[in-house]
N, C-alpha and C positions, 0 to 999 in steps of 0.2 A: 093307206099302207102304213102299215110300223116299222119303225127305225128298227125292233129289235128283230126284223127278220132278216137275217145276212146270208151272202151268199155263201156257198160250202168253200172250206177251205179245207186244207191240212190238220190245220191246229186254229186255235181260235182264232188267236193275235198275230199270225202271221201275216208280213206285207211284202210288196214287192214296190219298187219305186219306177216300174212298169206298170202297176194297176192303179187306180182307183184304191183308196185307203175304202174298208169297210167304214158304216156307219156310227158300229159301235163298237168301242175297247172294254171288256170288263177286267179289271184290275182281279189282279189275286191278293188275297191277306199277307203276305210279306211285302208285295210291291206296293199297296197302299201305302203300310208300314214306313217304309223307308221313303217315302214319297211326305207323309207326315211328317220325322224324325230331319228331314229337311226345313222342312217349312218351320218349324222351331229354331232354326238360325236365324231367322228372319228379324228383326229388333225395332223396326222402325215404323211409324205407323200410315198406313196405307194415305188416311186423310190431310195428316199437317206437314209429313215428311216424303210427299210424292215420289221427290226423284231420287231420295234414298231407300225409299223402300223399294222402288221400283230395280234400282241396282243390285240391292241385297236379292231381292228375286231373281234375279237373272244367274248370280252370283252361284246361288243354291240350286238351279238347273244343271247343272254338269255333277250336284251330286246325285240324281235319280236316273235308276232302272235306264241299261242302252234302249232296251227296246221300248219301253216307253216314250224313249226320245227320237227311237225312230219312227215310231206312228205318229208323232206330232210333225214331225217335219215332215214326212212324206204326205201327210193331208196339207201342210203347207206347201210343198212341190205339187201336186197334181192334182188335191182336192180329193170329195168323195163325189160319189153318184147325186148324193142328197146334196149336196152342197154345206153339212154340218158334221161335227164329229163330239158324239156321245162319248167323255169318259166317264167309267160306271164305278164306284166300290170305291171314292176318296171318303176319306173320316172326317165324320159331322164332328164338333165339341158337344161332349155331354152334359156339359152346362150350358149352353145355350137358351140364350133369353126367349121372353116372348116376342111373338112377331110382331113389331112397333105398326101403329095406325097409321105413319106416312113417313116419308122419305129424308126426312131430315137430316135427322140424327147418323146416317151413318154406322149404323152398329154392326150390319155385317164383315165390315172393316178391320174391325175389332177380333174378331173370330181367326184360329188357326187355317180353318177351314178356308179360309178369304186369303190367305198366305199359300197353301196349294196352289189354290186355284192361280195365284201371281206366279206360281213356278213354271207351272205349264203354260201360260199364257207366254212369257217369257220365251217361249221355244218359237213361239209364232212371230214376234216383233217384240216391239218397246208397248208397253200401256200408255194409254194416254187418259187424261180427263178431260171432260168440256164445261169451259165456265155456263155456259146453258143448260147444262142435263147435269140431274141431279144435286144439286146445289155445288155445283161442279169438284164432286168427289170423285175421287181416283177409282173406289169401289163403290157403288151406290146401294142403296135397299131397294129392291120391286116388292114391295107388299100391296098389297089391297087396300085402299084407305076411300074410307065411307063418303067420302064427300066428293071423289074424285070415281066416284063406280061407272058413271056411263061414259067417260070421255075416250077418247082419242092416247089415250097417255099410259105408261108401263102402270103407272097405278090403279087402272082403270079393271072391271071385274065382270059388270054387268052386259056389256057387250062384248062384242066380240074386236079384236086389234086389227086392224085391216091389215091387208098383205102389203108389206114394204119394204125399200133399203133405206136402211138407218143413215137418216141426214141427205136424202137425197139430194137435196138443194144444194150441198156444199160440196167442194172442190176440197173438201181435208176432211171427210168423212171417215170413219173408222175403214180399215181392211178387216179385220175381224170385229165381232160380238160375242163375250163373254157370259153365259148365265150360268152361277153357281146354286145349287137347290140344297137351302139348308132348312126346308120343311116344304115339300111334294103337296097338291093338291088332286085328288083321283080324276078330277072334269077339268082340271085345267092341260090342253095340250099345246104346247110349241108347235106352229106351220112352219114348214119350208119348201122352196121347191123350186129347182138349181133353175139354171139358163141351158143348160143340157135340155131338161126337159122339155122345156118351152120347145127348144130348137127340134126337139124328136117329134112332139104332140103336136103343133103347130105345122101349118102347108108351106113348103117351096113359099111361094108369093107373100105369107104373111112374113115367115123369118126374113125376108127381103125387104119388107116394109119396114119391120121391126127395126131394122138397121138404118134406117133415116132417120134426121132429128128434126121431130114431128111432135115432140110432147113437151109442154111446159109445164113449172112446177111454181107453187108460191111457198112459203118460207113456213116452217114449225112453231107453233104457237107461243113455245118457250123461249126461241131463238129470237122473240119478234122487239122486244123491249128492249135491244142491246143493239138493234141492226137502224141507220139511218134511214132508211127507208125499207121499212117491215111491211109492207103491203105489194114489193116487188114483184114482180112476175119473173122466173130466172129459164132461159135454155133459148130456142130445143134443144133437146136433148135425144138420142137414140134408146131405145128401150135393150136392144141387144147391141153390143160391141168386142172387137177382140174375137180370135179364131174361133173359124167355124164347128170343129166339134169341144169346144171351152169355153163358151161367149159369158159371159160380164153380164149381167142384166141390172138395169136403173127403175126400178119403177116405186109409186105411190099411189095406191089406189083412191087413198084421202085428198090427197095434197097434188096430184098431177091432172093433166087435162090436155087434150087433142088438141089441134093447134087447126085441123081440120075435124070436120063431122067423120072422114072415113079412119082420122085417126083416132079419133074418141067413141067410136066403135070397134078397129083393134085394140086398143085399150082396155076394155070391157071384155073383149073377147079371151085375150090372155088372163083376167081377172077369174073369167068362168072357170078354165082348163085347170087353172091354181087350183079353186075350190073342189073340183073332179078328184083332180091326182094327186094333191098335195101331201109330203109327206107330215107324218105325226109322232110328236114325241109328248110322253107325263114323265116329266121332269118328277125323278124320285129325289130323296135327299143324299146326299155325296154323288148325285150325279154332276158333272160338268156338260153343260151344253156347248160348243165354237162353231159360230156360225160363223160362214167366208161369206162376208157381206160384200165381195163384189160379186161370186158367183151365185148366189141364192137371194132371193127376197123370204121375207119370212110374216108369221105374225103370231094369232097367240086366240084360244077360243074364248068363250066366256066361262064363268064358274062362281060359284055360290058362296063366298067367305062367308063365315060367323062370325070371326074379329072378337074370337075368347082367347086370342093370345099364341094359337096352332096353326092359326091359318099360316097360306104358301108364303116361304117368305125365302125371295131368291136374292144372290147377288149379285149385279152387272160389272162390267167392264170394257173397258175399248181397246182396241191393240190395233198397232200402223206396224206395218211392215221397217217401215225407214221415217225414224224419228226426224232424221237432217232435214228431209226435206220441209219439216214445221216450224224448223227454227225462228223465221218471220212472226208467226203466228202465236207463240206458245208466250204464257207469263213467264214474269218472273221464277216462279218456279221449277221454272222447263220443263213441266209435263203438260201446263193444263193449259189447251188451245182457246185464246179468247174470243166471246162470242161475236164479239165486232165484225170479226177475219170471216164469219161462218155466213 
């Protein structure tokens, strides 16, 4: 299924904080406009001035579009179907570099485009960064880098990204996930596919199961050099949790494992139903992708870079609902949660 088939409304953008937000907002050319014309306040830089940029962001949300800020929050009050919310029509820079070979650098950061995307995110919580992802940037690069094509990792091309929630293992894992597309690729699609679903697709006895904690998980590759003991085994953990037509879903298809043979067979089983029904998004450029990473797992297809400088070159982020509660965890800086804590 695709994101861009919605269900009929009135008018496109119309919401009620009675429904389900549709899955996709397309912006019109003045509200892009002014949603840009914000983001130009912005002064501070995403990577060395986290929790000032981060303020400046939030700051410049009360100056965009009501109703833009009412589709952000009421997909933060109630969520979509999909468990994600497409905003469509934000302005790329027309100067825009090439897409760099790997994640270092940071330079989506850099980009007006990367200030947006902080305005809206700001509607949903505080950003945050993790000193283990992404050379723990506030905003990081996903590009394709040649050396990293078959693995397990946002830079990864050649395969396919298993279906997952981001940092499943940790207990300060992100509330949302931010992808900004500041160059689209045509075979690359974003998966997602809510805990709704599961709980529709799935039998009585399995969502019953599901709600036991029956699946163990072991720790993120990147996470593993920073943790005292990185070889841990962490949970059980319950695959579905939280009310019955809303449920939370935790799972990893890489990184998790039965704790029994009949759970690591539901395991696989929920893994199938994903692959069946999972919704699909091709991230164009000025789209925003927010994934509610407690209610959807997601992941991501394979696709073909050429690495002449065009290929997909997205930008992430992380957003918590409620900063306070990280205060233990967070650096010096007070946005970026240390990998220790993770």
């Amino acid at each position: 299924m695709l994101l861009t088939m919605q269900r009929p409304t009135k008018k496109e953008n119309d919401i009620s904080v009675q429904e389900l937000q549709p899955s996709l907002y397309t912006l019109d050319t003045a509200t892009a406009e002014a949603i840009r014309t914000a983001a130009l306040s912005i002064t501070a830089d995403a990577n060395t001035e986290p929790d000032e940029f981060g303020r400046q962001a939030l700051a410049a949300s009360f100056a965009i579009p009501a109703e833009v800020r009412a589709a952000l929050l009421n997909f933060s009050d109630v969520g979509s179907d999909t468990g994600i919310l497409v905003v469509r029509g934000l302005i790329v820079d027309h100067d825009l570099i090439d897409t760099p070979l790997d994640n270092k650098g940071g330079q989506g950061a850099k980009t007006v485009f990367a200030r947006e995307m902080a305005i809206l995110a700001h509607l949903l919580g505080s950003m945050v960064a993790y000193e283990a992802e992404g050379n723990g940037h506030l905003i990081q690069d996903m590009v394709p880098n040649p050396k990293l094509a078959t693995t397990q990792q946002s830079q990864g091309s050649k395969v396919e990204l298993e279906a997952h929630t981001e940092q499943c293992f940790s207990p300060f894992k992100p509330d949302y996930v931010i992808l900004g597309a500041l160059r689209g690729d045509p075979e690359a699609y974003t998966y997602a596919f809510s805990g709704r679903k599961i709980a529709e697709l799935m039998s009585a006895e399995d969502v019953a199961m599901l709600r036991q904690p029956l699946w163990a998980t072991t720790i993120d590759e990147s996470f593993q050099p920073f943790l005292p003991n990185p070889d841990a085994i962490r949970g059980p953990f319950a695959i579905l949790n939280g009310p019955d037509d809303d449920p939370y879903v935790l799972v990893d298809q890489d990184l998790m494992h039965g704790v029994t043979p009949e759970a690591q067979e539901l395991l696989e089983r929920v893994v199938t139903v994903y692959i069946e029904h999972r919704d699909a998004h091709n991230l164009q450029a000025g789209d925003l992708l927010m994934l509610d990473n407690l209610r959807a797992m997601h992941g991501r297809s394979m696709y073909t870079p050429r690495f002449d400088g065009k290929d997909r070159f997205i930008a992430r982020g992380f957003v918590v609902r409620d900063r306070r509660r990280l205060w233990p965890q967070l650096l010096g800086d007070r946005r970026t949660v240390g990998a220790v804590h993770s």
